[in-house]
N, C-alpha and C positions, 0 to 999 in steps of 0.2 A: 164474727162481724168483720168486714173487710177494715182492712186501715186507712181507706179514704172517705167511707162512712163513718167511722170512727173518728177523727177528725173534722168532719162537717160537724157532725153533733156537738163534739167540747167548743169548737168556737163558738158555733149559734146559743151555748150555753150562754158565751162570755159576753156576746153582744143582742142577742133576740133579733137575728138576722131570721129572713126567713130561708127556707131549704134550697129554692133554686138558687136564689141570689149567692147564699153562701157557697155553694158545689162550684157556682162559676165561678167564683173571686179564689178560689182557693188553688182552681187549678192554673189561674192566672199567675199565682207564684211559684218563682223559680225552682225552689222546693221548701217541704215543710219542716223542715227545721222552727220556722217562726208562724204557725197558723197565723197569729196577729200580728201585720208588719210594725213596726213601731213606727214613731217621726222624722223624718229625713236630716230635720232643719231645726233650728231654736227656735225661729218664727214662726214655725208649725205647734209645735209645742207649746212654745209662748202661748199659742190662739189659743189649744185647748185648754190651759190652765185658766184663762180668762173665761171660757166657756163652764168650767166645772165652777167657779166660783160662782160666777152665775148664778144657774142653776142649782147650785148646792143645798138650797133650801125648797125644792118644788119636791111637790106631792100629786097622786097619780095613782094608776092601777099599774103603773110601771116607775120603776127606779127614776128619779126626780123628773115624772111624768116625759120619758123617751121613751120611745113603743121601739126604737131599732138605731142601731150603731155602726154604722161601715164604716171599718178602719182602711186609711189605704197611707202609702210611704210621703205621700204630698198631701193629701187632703182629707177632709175626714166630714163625713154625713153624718146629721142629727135627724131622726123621722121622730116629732112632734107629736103629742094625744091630745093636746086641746091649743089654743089659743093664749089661756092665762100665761101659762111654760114661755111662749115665744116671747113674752110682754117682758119678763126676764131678761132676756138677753137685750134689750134695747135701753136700756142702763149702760151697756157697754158701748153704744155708740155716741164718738167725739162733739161736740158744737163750743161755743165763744157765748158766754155773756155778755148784756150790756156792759160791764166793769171789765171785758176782753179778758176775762180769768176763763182757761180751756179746761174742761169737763171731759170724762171719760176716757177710752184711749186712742191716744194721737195718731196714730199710723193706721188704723182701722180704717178700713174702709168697705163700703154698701153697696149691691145692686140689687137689683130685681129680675130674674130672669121665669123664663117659663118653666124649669125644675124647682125655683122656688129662691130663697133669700143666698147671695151670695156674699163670705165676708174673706175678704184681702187683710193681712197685717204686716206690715214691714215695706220698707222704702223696695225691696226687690221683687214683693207681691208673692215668698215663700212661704206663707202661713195659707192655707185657705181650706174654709169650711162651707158648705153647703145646706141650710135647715130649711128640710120638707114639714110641712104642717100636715093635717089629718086630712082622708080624702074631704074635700069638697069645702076645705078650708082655704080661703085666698090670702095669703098672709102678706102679699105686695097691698094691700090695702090697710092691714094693717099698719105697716112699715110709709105709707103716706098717710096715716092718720097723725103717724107719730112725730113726724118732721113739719103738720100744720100745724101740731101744739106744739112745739118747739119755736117755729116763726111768728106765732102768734104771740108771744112773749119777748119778740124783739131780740131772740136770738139768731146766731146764725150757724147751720147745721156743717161740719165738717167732715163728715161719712162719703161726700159725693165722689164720683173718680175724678171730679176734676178740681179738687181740691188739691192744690199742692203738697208734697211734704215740707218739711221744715230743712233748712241748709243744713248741709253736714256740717258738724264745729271745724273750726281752724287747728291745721296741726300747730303742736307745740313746739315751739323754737328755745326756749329759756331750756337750760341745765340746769333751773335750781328745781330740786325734786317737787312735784306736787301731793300733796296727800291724795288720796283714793278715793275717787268720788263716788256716792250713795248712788244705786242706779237707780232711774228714776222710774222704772218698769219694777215692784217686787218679783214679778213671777218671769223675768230674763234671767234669776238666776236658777240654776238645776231645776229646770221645766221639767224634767223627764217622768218624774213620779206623778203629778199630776194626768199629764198626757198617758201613760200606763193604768191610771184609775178609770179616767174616763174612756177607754178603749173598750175595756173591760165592765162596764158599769153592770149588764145583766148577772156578773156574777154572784152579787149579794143575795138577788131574788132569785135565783137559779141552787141555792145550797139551802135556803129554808123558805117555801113557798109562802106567802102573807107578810114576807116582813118589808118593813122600809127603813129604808136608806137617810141620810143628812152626810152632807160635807161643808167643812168650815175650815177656815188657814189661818193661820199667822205668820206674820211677812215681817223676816229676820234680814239680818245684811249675809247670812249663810245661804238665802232661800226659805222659800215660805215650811211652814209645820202643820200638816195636815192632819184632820180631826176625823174621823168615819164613826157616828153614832149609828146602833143598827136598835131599830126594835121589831124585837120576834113575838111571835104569839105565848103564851103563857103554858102550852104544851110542852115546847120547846126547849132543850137545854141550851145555855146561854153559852157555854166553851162548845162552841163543834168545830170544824173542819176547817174552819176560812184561815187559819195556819199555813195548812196545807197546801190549799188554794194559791194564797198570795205566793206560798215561796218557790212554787214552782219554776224554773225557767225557761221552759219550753210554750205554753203554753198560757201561764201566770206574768204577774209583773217579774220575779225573779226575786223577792224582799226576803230578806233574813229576818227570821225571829229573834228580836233582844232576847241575850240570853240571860238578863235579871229579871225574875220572880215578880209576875203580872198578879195585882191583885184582882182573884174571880169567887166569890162567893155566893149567895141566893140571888143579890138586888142587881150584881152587873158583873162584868167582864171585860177586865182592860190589857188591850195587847199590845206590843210595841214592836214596829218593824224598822227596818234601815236606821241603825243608830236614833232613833225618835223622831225620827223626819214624818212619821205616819205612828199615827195611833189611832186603835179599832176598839169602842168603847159597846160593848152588846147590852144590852137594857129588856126588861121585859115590858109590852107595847103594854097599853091602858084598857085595851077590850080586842079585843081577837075580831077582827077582820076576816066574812069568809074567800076561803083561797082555794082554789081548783085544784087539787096534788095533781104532780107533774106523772105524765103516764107512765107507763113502765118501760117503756123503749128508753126515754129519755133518763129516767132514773136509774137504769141501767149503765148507760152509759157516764153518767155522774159519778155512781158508786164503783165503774170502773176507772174512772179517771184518777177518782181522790185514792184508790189501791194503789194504781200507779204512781203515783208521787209521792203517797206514804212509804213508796218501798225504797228504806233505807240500802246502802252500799255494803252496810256489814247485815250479816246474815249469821246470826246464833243459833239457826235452828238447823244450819243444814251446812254441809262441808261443799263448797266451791274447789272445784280442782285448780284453779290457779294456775294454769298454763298461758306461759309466755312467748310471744312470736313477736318475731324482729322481723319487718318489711324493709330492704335494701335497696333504694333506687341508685344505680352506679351516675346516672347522669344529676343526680338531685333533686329528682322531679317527679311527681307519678304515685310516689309510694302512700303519701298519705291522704288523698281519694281510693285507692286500694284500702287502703282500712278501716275508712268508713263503709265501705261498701260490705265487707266482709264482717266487720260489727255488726251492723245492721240490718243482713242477713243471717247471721248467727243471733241476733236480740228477736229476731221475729219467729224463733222456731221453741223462744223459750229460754233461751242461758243471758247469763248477766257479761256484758262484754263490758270492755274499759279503750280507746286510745291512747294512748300515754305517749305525748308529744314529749322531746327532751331540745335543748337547745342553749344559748350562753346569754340569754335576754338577762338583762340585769335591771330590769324594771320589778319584776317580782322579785319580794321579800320575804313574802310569811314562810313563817317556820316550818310547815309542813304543807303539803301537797290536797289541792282537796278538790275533789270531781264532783262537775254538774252534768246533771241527765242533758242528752244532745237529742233526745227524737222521742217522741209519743210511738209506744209499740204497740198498747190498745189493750195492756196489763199480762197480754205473756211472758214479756221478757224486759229484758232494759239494757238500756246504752248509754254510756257516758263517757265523757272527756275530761284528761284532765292536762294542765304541764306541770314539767317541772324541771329547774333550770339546773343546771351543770355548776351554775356561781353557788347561788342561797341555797340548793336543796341536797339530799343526799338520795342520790338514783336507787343504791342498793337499800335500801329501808322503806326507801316507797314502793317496791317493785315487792319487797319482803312483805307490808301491808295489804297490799292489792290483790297476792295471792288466794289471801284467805277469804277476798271480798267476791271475787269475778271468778265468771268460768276461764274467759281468754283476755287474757291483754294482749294488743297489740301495742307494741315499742316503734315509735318512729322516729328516730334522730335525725337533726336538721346539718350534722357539721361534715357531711362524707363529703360533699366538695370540697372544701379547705383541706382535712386530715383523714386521705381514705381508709388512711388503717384502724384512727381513732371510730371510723364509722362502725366498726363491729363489737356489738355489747356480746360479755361470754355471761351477762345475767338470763340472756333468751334461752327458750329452748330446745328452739327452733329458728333458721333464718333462712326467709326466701326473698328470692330475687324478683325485683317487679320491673320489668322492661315491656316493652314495641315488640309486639309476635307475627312483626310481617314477615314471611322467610323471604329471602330472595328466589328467585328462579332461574335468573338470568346475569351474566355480566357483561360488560362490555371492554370491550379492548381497542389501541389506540396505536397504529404503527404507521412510518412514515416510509414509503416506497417511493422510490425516481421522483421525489420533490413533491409528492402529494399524501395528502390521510388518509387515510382508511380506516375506519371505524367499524367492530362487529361484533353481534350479539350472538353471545353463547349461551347455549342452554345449562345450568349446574344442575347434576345429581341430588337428593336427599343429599347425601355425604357431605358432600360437597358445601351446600345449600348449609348444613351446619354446622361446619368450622367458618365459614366464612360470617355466618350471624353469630356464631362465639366472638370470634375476633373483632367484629365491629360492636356488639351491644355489652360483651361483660369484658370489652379489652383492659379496664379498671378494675375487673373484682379476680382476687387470686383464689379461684375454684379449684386452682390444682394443687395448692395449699394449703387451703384453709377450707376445712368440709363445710358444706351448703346444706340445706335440706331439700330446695332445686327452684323452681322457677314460676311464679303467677305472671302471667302474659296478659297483655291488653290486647282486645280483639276489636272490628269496626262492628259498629251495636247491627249491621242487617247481616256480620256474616259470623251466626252464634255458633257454626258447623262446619269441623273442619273436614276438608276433602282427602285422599288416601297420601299427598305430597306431603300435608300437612303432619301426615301421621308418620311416617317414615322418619321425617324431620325428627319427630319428638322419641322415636326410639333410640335414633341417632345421640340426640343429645342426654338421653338417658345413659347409653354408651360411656359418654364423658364425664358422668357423674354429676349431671344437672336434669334431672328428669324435672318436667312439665305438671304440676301437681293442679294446674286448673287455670281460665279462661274467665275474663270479663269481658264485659263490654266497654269501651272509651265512650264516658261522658259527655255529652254534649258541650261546646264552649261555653254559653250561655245561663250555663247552669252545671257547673262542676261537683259541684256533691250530693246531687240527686242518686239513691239510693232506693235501695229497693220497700223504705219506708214512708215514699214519692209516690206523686203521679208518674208511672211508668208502665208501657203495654204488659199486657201477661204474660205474652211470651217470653219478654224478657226478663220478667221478674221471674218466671221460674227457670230460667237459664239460669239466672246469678246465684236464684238460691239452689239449684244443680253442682254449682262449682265450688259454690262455698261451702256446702256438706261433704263435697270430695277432697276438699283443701284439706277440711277438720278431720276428716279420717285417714289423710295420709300424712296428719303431723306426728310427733314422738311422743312418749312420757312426761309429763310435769314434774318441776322439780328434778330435772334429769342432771347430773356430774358432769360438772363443765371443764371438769380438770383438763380433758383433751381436748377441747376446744382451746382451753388457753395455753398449752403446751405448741399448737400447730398455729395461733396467733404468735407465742413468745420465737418460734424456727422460725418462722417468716420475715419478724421484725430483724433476726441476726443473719438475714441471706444478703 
């Protein structure tokens, strides 16, 4: 199966989009690292946590009667299966009693448009949702039913756009400290879990077909505690896969499993994710509702999904070669877009690749190093990210661990500008250099004759052509010191072929003892870590996977004696 079918399918899992709509929204992001964008904003989030409360309790031949979920980075669409579901969320819109006591939530605000009910929250109008009703349902009729019973009781409705907000409070002038005031919105604080649930809503009836859904919270001064009852048919076992599911980060909300001892026995099954911020309570339903089993393309794809997430980092069954490669950019810049690209190429052919960023960040503390999948491979292979800092971690232990887990790490250190010597790890096994592979062809010269300029363009030799791009692009890396394994060049994505100057060049600089071990293409600006796990032409996806199967066969040994490497590091450092 292709990887951009592959990924149409898992999202439409998560939200019951349908197939154009989702192909087209999908290639509409930058790339897929994140099938489902999350929230941009608090206000965004905010709305949807408002919205799943809501609706928490609706029933339906779909998860609390939503037939379809487009996620987008601002806004986010509900498509509706009846009428009752909408009558729900109009509980969440603001009005004023007689006794001027304000109902619902204040910053919300209503239209009615021809795509269907539009809702605004927040004084900057950052929250907004869009809820389509069923064809042939008019639900602007609704939404004026609702504000004649509203007026008809002598209230006054506060949803309109032209209803003012409320003044921003006065800053505070006194220095004497104020206690911490309860926020008067529960769900302003850590939105984000919510907004992740409802994104994702098709998942619960996409992992066992017939079952339904409830969500319920409770609103702490930390952030609400969310509830998720599931009732499955009585077929069914009640511990399966939504573990798995949730902790995905790719594709899932990203949740960790509590790691204390979930009571699951015959009558139910209780999970705990995100330090107990969420719990998944499985129940068996009261009579088995019949349910159409999902076809076999789509169960296919499910049961390749949930492989791929199951597939832990350590691997007991099979030995990983464990080879380490250090990408070198001398100017700072460049190398780790190269390693994803070459991860992700080498994750699509079937091996387990790692990035392994290093750096002096002193925000991370935990004790040990731990990597999250970065890309949906479609179950051949896998790819993950991880850091780890120079302050809190110990580089040689984690590199020492990762061995036995990955076919290739790639090492990218962040500090060669500051300290270009400290930029070379003697843990790699290899280290190639990733620069600009435009050669020159031409220079010019500059000389003043009887009080005038003269300017003129010469043509350089190959030869020429590469001492001249030594000098300028690895004027910083001491190649004639310290051995290299040679050179990954960036190429412009229409020119994937080099012509015979090109070629010359590159025996040249083999000459030097910097040979040319393989060609990418430069990234788009717009979209810098687009990979060959992306929407990207064929062409050039099998270009990149071209170069990085040539890379991987002209790296060295794993585990190779770095003694000489740090002998011709420690002569350098006494020159």
């Amino acid at each position: 199966m292709l990887i951009e079918h592959y990924i149409v399918d898992v999202r439409r899992q998560f939200t019951g989009e349908s197939l154009t709509g989702a192909r087209r929204r999908l290639h509409e992001l930058r790339d897929w690292s994140k099938p489902l964008p999350a929230a941009n904003s608090g206000d965004q989030a905010r709305l949807e946590g408002h919205l799943l409360q809501a609706l928490g309790t609706g029933r339906g031949r779909n998860p609390l009667g939503v037939t379809e979920v487009v996620p987008g980075t601002d806004h986010l669409v509900l498509r509706l299966e009846s009428v009752d579901t909408f009558a729900q969320l109009l509980l969440l819109l603001p009005y004023r009693d007689r006794r001027r006591s304000r109902h619902g939530i204040l910053d919300l605000r209503v239209s009615a448009s021809r795509r269907g009910i539009e809702l605004v929250l927040g004084r900057s109008g950052s929250g907004r949702a869009l809820i389509v009703g069923p064809q042939g349902c008019d639900l602007t009729t609704v939404l004026d039913d609702h504000r004649k019973v509203i007026e008809s009781r002598q209230y006054l409705p506060l949803w309109t756009k032209d209803t003012p907000h409320d003044p921003m409070p006065r800053p505070v002038t006194s220095r004497r400290p104020r206690p911490k005031a309860r926020p008067t919105d529960p769900y302003a604080v850590r939105p984000e879990l919510a907004s992740a649930l409802l994104r994702r809503l098709h998942l619960w009836n996409s992992l066992v077909a017939g079952s339904s859904v409830t969500f319920t919270s409770q609103s702490l001064d930390s952030g609400p505690l969310w509830t998720v009852e599931r009732c499955v048919p009585h077929h069914r076992p009640l511990h399966d896969d939504i573990a798995t599911a949730l902790a995905d980060p790719v594709a899932g909300p990203g949740l960790p499993l509590d790691a204390t001892d979930h009571p699951c026995d015959q009558q139910q099954c209780v999970q705990s994710f995100d330090s107990g911020r969420l719990t998944v309570r499985t129940i068996r339903g009261e009579n088995d509702r019949p349910a159409r089993p999902a076809s076999r393309a789509r169960a296919h794809v499910r049961s390749t999904f949930l492989r791929e997430a199951k597939q832990s980092p350590i691997a007991h069954d099979q030995t990983r070669a464990g080879h380490v490669l250090q990408l070198i950019a001398p100017w700072g810049e460049g190398h780790a877009g190269a390693a994803e690209q070459l991860a992700a190429a080498w994750a699509r052919e079937g091996l387990h690749t790692l990035v392994l960023s290093t750096g002096s960040s002193r925000e991370t503390r935990n004790t040990a190093v731990s990597w999250r999948r970065a890309r949906l491979t479609g179950g051949r292979g896998a790819m993950f990210k991880a850091y780890s800092s120079l302050i809190h971690h110990d580089l040689e232990a984690d590199i020492a661990r990762a061995r036995g887990v990955f076919d290739h790490i790639i090492l990218v250190k962040q500090n060669w500008t500051d300290t270009p010597l400290l930029g070379f790890s003697p843990l790699a096994d290899d280290h190639l250099i990733v620069a600009g592979g435009q050669f020159p062809r031409t220079t010019k010269t500059t000389t003043v004759r009887a009080g005038e300029l003269r300017r003129r363009t010469l043509p350089l030799t190959p030869t020429e052509s590469a001492v001249a791009w030594l000098h300028h692009r690895l004027g910083r890396v001491p190649f004639s010191d310290v051995p290299m394994t040679g050179l990954l060049l960036w190429c412009e994505r229409d020119e994937s072929c080099t012509d015979g100057f090109d070629t010359e060049v590159d025996a040249e600089l083999a000459r030097h003892g910097m040979p040319v071990l393989g060609r990418l293409p430069q990234p788009p600006r717009f979209s810098p870590d687009r990979t060959v796990l992306d929407h990207v032409p064929d062409d050039q996806r099998e270009f990149v996977l071209q170069q990085a199967n040539q890379v991987r066969q002209s790296l060295g040994p794993a585990h190779a004696n770095a003694t000489a490497f740090r002998t011709a590091l420690r002569e350098y450092a006494d020159l």
